[in-house]
HTML snippet that shows the backbone in 3Dmol.js (N, CA, C, O; Angstrom):
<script src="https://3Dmol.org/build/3Dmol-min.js"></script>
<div id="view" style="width:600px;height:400px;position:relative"></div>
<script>
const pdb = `
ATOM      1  N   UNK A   1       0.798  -1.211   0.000  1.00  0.00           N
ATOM      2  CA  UNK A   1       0.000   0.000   0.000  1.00  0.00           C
ATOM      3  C   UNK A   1       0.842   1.278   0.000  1.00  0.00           C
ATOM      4  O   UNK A   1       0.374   2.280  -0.540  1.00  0.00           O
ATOM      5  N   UNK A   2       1.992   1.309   0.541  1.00  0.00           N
ATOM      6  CA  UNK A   2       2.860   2.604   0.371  1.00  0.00           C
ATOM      7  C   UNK A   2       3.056   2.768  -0.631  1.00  0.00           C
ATOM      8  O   UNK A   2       3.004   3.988  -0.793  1.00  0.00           O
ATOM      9  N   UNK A   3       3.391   2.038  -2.004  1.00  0.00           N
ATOM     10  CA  UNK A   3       3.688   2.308  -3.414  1.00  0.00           C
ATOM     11  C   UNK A   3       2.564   3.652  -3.495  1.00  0.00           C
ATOM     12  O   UNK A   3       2.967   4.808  -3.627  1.00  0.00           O
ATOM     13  N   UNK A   4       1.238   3.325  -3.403  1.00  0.00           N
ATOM     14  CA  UNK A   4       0.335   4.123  -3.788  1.00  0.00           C
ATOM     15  C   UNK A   4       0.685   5.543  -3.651  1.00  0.00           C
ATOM     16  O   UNK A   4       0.071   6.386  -4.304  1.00  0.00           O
ATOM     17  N   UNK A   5       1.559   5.838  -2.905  1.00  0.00           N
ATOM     18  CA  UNK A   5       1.740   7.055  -2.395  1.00  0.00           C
ATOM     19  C   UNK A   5       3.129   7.542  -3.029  1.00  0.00           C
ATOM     20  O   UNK A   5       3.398   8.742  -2.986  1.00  0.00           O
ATOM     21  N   UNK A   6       3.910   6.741  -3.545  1.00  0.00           N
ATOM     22  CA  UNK A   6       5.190   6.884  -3.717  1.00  0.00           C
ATOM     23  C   UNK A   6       5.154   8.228  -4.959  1.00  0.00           C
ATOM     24  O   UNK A   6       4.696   7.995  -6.078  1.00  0.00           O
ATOM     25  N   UNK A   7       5.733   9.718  -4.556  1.00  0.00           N
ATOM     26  CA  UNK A   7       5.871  10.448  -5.458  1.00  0.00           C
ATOM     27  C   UNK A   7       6.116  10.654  -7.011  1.00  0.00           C
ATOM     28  O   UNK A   7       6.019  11.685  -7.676  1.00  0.00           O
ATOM     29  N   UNK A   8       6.554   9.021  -7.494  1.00  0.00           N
ATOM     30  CA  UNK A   8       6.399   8.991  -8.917  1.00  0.00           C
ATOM     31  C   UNK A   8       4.688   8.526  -9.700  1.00  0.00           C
ATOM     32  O   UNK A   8       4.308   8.759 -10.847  1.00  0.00           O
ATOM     33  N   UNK A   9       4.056   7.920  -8.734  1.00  0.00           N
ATOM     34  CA  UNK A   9       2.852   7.003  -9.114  1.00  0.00           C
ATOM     35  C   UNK A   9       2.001   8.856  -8.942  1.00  0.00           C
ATOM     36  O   UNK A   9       1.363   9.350  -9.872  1.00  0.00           O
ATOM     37  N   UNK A  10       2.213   9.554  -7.615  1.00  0.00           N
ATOM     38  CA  UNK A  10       1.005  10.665  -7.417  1.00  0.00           C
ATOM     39  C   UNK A  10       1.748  11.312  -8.885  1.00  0.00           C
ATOM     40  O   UNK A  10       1.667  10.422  -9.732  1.00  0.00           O
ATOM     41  N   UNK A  11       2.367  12.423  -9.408  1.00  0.00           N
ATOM     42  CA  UNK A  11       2.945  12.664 -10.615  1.00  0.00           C
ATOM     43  C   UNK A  11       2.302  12.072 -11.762  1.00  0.00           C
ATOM     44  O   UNK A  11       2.126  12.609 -12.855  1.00  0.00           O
ATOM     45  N   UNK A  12       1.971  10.921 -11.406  1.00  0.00           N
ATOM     46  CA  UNK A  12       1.812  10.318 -12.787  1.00  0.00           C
ATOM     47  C   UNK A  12      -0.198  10.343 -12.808  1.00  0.00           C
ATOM     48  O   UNK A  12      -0.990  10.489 -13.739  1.00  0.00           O
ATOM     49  N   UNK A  13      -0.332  10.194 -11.796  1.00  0.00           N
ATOM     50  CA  UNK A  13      -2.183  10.625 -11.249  1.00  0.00           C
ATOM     51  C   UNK A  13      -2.385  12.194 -11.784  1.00  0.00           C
ATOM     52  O   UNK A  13      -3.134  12.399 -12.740  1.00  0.00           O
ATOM     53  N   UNK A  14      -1.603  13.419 -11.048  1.00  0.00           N
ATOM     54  CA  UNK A  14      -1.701  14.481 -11.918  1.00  0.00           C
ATOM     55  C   UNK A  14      -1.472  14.481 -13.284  1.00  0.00           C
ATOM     56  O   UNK A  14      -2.415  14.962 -13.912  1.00  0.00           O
ATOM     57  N   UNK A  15      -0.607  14.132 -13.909  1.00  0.00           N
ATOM     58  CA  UNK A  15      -0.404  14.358 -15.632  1.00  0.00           C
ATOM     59  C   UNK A  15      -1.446  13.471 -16.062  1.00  0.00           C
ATOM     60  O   UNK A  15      -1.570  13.595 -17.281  1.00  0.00           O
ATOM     61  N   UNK A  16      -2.380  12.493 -15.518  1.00  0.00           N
ATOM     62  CA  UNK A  16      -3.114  11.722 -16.376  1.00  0.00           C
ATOM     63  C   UNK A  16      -4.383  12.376 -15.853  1.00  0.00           C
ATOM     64  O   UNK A  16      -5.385  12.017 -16.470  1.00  0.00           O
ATOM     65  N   UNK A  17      -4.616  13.343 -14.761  1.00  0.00           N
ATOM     66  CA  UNK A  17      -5.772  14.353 -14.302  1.00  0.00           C
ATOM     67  C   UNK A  17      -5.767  15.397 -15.711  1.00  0.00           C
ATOM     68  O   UNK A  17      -6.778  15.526 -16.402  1.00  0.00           O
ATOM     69  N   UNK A  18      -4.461  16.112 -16.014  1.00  0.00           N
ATOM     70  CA  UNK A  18      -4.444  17.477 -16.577  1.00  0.00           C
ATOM     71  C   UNK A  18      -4.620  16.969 -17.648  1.00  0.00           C
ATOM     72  O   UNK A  18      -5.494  17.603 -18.239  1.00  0.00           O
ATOM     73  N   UNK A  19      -4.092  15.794 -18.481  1.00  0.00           N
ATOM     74  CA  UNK A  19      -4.674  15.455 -19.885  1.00  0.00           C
ATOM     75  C   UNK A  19      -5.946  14.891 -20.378  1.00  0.00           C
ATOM     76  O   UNK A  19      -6.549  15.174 -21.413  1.00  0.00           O
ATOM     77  N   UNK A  20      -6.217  14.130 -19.547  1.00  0.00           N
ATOM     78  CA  UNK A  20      -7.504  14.401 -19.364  1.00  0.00           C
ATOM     79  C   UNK A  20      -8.529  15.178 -19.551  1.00  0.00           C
ATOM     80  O   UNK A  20      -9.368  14.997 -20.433  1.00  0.00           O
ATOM     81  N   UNK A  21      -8.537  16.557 -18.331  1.00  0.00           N
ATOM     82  CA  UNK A  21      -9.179  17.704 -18.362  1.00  0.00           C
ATOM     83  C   UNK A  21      -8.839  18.346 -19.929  1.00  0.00           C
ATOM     84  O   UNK A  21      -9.767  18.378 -20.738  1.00  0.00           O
ATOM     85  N   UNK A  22      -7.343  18.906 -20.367  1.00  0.00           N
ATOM     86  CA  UNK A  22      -7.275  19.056 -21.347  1.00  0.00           C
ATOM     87  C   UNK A  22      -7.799  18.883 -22.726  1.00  0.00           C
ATOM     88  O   UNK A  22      -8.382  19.780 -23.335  1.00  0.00           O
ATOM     89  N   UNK A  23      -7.531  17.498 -23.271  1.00  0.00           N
ATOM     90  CA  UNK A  23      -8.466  16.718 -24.128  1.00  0.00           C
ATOM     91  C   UNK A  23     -10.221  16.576 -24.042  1.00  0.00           C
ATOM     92  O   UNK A  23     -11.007  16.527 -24.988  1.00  0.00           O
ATOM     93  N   UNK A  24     -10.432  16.543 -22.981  1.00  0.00           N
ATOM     94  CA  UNK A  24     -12.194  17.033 -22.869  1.00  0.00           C
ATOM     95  C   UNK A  24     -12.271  18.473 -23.194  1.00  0.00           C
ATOM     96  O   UNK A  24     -13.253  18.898 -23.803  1.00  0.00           O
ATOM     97  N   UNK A  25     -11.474  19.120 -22.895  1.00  0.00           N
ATOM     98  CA  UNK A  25     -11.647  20.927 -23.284  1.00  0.00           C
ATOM     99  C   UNK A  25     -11.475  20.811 -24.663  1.00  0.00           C
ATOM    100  O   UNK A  25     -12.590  21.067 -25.116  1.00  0.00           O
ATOM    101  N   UNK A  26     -10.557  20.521 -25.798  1.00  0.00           N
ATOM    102  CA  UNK A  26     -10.102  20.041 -26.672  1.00  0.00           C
ATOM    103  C   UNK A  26     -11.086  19.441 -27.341  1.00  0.00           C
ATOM    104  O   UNK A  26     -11.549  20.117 -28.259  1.00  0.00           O
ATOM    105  N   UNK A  27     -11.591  18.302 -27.160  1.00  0.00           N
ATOM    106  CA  UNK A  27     -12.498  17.680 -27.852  1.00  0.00           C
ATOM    107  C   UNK A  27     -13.981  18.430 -27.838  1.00  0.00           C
ATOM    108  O   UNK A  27     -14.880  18.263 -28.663  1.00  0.00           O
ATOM    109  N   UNK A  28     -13.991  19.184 -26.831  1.00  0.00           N
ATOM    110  CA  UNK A  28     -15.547  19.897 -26.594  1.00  0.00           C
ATOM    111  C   UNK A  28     -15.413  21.005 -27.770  1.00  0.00           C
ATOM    112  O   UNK A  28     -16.056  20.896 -28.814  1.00  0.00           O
ATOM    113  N   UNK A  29     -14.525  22.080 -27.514  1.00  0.00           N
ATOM    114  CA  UNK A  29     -14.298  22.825 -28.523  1.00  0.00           C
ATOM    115  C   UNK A  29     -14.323  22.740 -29.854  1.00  0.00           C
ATOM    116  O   UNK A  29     -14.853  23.566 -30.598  1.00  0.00           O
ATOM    117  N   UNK A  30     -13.474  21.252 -30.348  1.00  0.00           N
ATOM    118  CA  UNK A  30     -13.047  20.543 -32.018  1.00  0.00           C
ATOM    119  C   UNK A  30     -14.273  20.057 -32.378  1.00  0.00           C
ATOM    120  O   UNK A  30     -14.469  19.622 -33.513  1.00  0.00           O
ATOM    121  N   UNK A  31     -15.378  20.090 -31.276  1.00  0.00           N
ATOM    122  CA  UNK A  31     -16.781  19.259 -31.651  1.00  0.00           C
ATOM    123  C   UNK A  31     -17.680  20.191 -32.006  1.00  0.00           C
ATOM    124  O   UNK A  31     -18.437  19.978 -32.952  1.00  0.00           O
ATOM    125  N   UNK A  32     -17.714  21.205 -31.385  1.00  0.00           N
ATOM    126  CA  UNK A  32     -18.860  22.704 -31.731  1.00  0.00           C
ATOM    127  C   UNK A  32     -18.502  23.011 -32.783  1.00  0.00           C
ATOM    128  O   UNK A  32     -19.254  23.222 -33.734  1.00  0.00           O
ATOM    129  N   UNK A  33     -16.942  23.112 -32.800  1.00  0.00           N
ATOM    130  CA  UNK A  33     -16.542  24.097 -34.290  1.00  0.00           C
ATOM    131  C   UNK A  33     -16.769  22.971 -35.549  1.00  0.00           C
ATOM    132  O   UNK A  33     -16.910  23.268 -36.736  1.00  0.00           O
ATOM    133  N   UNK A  34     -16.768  22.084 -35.176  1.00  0.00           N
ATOM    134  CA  UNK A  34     -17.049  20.964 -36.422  1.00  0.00           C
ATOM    135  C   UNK A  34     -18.614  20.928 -36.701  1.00  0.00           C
ATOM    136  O   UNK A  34     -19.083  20.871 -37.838  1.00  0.00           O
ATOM    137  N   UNK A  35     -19.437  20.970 -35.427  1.00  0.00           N
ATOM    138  CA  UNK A  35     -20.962  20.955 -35.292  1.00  0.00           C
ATOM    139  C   UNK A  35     -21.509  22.658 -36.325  1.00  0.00           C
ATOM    140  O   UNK A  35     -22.531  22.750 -37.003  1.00  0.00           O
ATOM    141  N   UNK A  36     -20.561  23.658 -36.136  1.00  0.00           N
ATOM    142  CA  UNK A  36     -21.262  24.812 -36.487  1.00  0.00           C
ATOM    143  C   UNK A  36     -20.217  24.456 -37.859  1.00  0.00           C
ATOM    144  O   UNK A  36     -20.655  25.412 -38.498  1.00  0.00           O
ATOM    145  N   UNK A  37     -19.453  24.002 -38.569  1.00  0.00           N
ATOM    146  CA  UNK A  37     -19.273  24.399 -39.673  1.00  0.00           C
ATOM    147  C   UNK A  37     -19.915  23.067 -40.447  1.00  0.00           C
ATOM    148  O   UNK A  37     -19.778  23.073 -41.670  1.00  0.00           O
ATOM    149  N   UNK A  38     -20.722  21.729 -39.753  1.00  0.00           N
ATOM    150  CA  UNK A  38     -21.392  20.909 -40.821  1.00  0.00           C
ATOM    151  C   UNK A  38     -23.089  22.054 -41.430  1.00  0.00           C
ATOM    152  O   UNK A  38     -23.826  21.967 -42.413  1.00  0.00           O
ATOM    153  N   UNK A  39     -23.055  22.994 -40.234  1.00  0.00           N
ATOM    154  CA  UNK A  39     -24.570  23.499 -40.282  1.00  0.00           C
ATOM    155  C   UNK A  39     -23.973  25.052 -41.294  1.00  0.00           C
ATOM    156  O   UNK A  39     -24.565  26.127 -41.391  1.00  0.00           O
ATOM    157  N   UNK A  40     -22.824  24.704 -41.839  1.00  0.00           N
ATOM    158  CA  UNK A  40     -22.824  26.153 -42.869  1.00  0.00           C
ATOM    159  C   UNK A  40     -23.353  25.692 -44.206  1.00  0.00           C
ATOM    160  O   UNK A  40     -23.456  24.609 -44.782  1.00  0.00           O
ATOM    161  N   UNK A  41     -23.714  27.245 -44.526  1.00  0.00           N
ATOM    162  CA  UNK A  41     -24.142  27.262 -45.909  1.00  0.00           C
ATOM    163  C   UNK A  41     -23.186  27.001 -47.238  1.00  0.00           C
ATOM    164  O   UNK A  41     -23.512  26.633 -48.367  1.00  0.00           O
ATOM    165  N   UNK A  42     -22.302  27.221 -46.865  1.00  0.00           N
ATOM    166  CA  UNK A  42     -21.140  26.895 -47.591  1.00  0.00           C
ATOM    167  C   UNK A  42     -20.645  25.292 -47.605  1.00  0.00           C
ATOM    168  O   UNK A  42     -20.316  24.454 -46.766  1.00  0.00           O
ATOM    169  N   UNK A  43     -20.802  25.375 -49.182  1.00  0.00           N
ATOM    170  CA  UNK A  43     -20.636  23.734 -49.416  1.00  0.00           C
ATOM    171  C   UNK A  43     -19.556  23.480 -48.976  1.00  0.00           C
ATOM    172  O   UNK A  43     -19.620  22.704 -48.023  1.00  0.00           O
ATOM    173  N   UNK A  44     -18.165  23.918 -49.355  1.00  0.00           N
ATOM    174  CA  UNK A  44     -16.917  23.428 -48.798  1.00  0.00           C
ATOM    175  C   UNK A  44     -16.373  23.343 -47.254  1.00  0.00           C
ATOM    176  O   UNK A  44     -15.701  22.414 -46.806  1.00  0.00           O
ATOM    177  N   UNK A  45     -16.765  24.404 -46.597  1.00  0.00           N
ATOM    178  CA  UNK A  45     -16.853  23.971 -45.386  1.00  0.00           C
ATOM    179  C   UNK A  45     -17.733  22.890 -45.018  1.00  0.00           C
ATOM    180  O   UNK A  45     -17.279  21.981 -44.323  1.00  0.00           O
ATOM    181  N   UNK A  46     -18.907  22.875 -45.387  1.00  0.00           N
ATOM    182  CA  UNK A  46     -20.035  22.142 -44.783  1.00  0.00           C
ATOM    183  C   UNK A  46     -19.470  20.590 -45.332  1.00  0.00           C
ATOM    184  O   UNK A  46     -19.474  19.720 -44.461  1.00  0.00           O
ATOM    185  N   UNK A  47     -19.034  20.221 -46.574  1.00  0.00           N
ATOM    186  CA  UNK A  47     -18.588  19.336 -46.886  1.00  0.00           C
ATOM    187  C   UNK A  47     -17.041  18.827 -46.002  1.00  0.00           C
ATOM    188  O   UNK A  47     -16.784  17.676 -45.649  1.00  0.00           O
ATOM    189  N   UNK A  48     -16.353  19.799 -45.840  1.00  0.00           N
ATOM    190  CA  UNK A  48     -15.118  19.312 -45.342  1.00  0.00           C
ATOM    191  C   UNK A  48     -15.419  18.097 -43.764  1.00  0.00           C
ATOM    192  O   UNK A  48     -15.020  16.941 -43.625  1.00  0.00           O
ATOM    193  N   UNK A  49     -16.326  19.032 -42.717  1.00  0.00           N
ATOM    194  CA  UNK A  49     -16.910  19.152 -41.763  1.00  0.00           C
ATOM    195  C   UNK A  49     -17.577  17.466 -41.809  1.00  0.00           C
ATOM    196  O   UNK A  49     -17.193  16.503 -41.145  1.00  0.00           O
ATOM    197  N   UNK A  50     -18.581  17.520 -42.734  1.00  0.00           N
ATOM    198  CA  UNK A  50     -19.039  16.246 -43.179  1.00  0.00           C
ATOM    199  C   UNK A  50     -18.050  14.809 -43.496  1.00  0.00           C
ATOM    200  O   UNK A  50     -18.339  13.704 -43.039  1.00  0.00           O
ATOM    201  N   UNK A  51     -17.054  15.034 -44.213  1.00  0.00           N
ATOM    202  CA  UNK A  51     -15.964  14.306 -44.956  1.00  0.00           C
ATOM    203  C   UNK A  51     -15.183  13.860 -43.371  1.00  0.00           C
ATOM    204  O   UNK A  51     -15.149  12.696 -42.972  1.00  0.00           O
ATOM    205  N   UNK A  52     -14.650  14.922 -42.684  1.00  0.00           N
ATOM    206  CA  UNK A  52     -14.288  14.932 -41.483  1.00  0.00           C
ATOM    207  C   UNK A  52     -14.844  13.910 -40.072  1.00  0.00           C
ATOM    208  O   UNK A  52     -14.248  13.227 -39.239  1.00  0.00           O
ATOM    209  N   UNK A  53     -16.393  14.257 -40.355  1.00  0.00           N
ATOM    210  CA  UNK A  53     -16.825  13.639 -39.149  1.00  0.00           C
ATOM    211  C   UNK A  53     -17.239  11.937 -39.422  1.00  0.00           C
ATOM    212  O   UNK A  53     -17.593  11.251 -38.463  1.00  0.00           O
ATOM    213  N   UNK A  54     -17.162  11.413 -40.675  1.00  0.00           N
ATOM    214  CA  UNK A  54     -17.649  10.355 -41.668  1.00  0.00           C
ATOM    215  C   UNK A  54     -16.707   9.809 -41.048  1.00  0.00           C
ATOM    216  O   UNK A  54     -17.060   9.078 -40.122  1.00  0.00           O
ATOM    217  N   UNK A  55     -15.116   9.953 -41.322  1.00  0.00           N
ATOM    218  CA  UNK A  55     -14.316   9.537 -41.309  1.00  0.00           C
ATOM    219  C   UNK A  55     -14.062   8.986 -39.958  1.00  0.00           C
ATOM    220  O   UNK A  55     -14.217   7.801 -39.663  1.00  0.00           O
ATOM    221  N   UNK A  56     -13.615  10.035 -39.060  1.00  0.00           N
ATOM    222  CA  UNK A  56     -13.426   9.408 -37.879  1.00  0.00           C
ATOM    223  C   UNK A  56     -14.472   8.642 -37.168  1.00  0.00           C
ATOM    224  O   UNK A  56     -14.101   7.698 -36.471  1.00  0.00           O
ATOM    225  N   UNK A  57     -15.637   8.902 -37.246  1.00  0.00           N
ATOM    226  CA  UNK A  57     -16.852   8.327 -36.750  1.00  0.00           C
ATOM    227  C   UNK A  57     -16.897   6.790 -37.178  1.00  0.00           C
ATOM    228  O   UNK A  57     -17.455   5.885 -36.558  1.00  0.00           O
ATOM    229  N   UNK A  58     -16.360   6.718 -38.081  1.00  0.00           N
ATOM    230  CA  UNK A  58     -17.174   5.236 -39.075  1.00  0.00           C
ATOM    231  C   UNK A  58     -15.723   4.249 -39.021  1.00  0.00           C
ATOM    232  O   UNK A  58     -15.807   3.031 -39.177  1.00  0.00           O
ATOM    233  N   UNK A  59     -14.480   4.899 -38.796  1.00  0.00           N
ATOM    234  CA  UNK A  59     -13.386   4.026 -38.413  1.00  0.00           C
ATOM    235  C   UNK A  59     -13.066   3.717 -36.648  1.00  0.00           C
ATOM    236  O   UNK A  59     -12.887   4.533 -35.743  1.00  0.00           O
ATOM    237  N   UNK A  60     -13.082   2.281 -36.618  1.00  0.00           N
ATOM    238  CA  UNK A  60     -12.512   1.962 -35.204  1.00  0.00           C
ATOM    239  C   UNK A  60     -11.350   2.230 -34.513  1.00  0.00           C
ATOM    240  O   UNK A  60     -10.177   2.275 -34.887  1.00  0.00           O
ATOM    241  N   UNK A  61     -12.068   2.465 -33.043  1.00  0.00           N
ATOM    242  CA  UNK A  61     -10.516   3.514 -32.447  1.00  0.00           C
ATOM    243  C   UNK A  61      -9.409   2.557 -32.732  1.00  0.00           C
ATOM    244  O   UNK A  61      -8.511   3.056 -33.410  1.00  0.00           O
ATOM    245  N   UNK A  62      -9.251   1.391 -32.413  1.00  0.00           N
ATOM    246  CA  UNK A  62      -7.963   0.452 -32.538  1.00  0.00           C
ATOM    247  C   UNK A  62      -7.786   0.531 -34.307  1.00  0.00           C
ATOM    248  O   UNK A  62      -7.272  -0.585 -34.376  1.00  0.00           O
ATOM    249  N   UNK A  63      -7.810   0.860 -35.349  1.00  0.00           N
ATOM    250  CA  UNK A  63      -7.949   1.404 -36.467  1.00  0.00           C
ATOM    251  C   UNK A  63      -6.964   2.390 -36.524  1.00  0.00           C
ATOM    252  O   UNK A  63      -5.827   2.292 -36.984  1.00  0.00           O
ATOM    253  N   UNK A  64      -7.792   3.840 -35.751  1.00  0.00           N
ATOM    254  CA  UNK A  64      -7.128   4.705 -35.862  1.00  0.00           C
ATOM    255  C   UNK A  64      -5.873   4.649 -35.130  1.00  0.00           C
ATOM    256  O   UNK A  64      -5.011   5.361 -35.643  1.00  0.00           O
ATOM    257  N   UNK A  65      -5.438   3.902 -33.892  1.00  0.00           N
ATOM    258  CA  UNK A  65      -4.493   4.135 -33.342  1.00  0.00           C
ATOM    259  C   UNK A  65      -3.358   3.989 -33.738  1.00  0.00           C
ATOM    260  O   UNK A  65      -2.381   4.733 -33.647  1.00  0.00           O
ATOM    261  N   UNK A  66      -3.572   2.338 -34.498  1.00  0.00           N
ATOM    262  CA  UNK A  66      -2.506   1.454 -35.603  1.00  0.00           C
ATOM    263  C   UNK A  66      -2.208   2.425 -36.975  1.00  0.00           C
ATOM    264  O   UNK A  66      -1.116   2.368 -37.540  1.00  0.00           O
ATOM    265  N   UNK A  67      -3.080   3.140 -37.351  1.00  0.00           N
ATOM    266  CA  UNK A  67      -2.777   3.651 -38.579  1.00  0.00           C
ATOM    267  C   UNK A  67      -1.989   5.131 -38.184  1.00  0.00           C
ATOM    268  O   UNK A  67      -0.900   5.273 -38.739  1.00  0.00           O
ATOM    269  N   UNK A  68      -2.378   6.097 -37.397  1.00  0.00           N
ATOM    270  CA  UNK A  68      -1.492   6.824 -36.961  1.00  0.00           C
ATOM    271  C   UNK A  68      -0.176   6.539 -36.183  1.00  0.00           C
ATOM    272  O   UNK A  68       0.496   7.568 -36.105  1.00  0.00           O
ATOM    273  N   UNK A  69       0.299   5.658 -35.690  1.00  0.00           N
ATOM    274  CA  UNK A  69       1.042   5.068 -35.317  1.00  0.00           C
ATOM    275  C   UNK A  69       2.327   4.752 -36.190  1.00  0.00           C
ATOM    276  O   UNK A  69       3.488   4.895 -35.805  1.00  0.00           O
ATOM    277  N   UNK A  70       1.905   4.283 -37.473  1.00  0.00           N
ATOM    278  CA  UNK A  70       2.290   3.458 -38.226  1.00  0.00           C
ATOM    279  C   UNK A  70       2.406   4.034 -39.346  1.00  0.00           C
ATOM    280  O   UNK A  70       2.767   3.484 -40.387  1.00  0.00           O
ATOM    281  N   UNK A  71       2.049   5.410 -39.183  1.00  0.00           N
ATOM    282  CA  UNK A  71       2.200   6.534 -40.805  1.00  0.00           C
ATOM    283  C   UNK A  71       2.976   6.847 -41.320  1.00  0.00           C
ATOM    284  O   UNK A  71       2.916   7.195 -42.500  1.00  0.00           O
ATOM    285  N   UNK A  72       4.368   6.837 -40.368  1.00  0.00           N
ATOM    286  CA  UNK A  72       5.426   6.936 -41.550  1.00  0.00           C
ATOM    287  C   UNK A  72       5.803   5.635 -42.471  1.00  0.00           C
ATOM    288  O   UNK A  72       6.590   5.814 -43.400  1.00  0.00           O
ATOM    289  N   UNK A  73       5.225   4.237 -42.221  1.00  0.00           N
ATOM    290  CA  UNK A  73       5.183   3.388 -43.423  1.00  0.00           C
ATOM    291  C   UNK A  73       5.078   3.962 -44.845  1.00  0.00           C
ATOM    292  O   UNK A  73       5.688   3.847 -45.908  1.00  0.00           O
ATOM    293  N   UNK A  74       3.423   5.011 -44.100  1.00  0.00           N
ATOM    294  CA  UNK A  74       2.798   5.362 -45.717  1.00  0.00           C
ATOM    295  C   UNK A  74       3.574   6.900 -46.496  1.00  0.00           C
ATOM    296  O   UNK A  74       3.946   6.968 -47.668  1.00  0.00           O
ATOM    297  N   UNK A  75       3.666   8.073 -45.403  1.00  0.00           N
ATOM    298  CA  UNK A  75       4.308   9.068 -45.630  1.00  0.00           C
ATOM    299  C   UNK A  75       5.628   9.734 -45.216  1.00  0.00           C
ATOM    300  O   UNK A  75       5.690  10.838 -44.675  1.00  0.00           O
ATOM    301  N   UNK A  76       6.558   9.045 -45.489  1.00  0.00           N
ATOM    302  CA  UNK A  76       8.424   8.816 -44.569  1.00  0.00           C
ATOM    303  C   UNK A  76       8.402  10.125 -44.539  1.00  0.00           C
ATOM    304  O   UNK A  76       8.959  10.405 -43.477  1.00  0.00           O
ATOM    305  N   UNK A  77       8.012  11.359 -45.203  1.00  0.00           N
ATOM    306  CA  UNK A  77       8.259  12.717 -44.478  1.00  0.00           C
ATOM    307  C   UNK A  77       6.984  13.693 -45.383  1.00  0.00           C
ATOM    308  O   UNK A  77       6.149  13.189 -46.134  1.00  0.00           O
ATOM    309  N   UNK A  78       7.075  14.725 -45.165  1.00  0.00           N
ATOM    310  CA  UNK A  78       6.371  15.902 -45.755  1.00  0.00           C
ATOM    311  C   UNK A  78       7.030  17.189 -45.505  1.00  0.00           C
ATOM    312  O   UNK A  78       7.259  17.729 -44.423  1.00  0.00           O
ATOM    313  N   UNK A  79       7.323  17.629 -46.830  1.00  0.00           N
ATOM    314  CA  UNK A  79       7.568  18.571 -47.803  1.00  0.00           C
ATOM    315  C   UNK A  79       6.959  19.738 -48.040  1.00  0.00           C
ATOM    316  O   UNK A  79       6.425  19.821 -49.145  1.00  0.00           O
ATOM    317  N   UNK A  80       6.843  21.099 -46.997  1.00  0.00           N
ATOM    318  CA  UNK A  80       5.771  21.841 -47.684  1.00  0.00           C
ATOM    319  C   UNK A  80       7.225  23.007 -47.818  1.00  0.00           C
ATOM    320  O   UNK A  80       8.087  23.138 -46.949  1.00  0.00           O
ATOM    321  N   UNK A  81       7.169  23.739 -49.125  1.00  0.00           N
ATOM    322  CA  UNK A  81       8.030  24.966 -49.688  1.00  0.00           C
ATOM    323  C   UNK A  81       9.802  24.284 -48.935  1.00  0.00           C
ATOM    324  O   UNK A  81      10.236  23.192 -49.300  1.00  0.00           O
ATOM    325  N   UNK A  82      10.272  24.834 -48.300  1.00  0.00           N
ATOM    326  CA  UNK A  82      11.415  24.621 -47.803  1.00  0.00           C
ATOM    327  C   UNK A  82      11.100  23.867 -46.460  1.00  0.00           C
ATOM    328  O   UNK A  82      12.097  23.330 -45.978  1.00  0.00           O
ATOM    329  N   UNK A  83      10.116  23.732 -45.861  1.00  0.00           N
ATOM    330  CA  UNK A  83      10.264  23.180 -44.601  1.00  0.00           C
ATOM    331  C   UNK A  83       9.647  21.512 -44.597  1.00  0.00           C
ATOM    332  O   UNK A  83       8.468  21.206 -44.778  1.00  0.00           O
ATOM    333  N   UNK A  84      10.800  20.551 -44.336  1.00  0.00           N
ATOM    334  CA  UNK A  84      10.900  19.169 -44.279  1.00  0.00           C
ATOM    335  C   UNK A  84      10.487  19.062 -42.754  1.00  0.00           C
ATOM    336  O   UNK A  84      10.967  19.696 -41.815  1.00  0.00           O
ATOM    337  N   UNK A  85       9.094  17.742 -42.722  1.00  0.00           N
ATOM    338  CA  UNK A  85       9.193  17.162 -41.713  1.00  0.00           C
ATOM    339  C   UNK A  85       9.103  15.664 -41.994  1.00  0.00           C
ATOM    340  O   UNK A  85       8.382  15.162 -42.856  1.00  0.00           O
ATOM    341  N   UNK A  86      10.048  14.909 -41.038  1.00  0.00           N
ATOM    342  CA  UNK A  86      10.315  13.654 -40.938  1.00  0.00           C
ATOM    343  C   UNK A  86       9.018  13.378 -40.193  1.00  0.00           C
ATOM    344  O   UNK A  86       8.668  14.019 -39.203  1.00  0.00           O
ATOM    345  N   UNK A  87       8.123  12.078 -40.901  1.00  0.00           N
ATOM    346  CA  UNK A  87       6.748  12.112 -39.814  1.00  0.00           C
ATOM    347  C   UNK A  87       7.466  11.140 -38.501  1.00  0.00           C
ATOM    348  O   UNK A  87       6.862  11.133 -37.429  1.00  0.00           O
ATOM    349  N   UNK A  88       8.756  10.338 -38.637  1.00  0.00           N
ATOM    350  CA  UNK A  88       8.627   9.649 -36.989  1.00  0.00           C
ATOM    351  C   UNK A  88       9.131  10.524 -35.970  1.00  0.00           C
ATOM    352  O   UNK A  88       8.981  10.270 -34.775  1.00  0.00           O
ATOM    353  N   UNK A  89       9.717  11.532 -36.390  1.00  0.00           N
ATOM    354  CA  UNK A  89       9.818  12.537 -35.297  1.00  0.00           C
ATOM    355  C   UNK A  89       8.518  13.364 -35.131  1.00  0.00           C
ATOM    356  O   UNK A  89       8.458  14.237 -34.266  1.00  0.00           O
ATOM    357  N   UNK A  90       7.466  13.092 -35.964  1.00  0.00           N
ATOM    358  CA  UNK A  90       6.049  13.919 -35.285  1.00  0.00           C
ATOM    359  C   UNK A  90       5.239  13.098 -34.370  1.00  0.00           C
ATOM    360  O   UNK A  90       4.234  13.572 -33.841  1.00  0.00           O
TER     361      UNK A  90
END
`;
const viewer = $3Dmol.createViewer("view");
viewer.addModel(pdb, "pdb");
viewer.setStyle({}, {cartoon: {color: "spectrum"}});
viewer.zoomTo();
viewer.render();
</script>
């Protein structure tokens, strides 16, 4: 029962409290702004929004985890004007 208490385990209770909280703030926010741009009049937003929520909705989380995970298989880096990013360092 002392482990429970041991200053690396409480540390590790806060950082998995604040990401947590974080990611619910995060996801609440990424969800309205996705909710108010499927309800625009504008096809391309309204479509993106749509295309967007299809996607993640209709693929399984163990899906998504393996495939982001595993992306530099498909894309070993990206190239935009002069600035190179290696995706396993993202």
């Amino acid at each position: 029962p002392h482990y429970l208490f041991d200053e690396t385990i409480l540390e590790g209770i806060k950082l998995t409290i604040l990401f947590t909280v974080l990611s619910m703030l995060i996801s609440i926010i990424a969800g309205a702004m996705l909710a108010m741009m499927r309800l625009s009049p504008n096809l391309i937003v309204s479509g993106f929004a749509s295309l967007y929520i299809w996607f993640f909705r209709g693929t399984p989380l163990l899906v998504q985890i393996i495939f982001w995970f595993n992306i530099q298989l498909f894309i070993p880096s990206i190239d935009i004007g002069s600035i190179h990013f290696d995706t396993n360092s993202i």
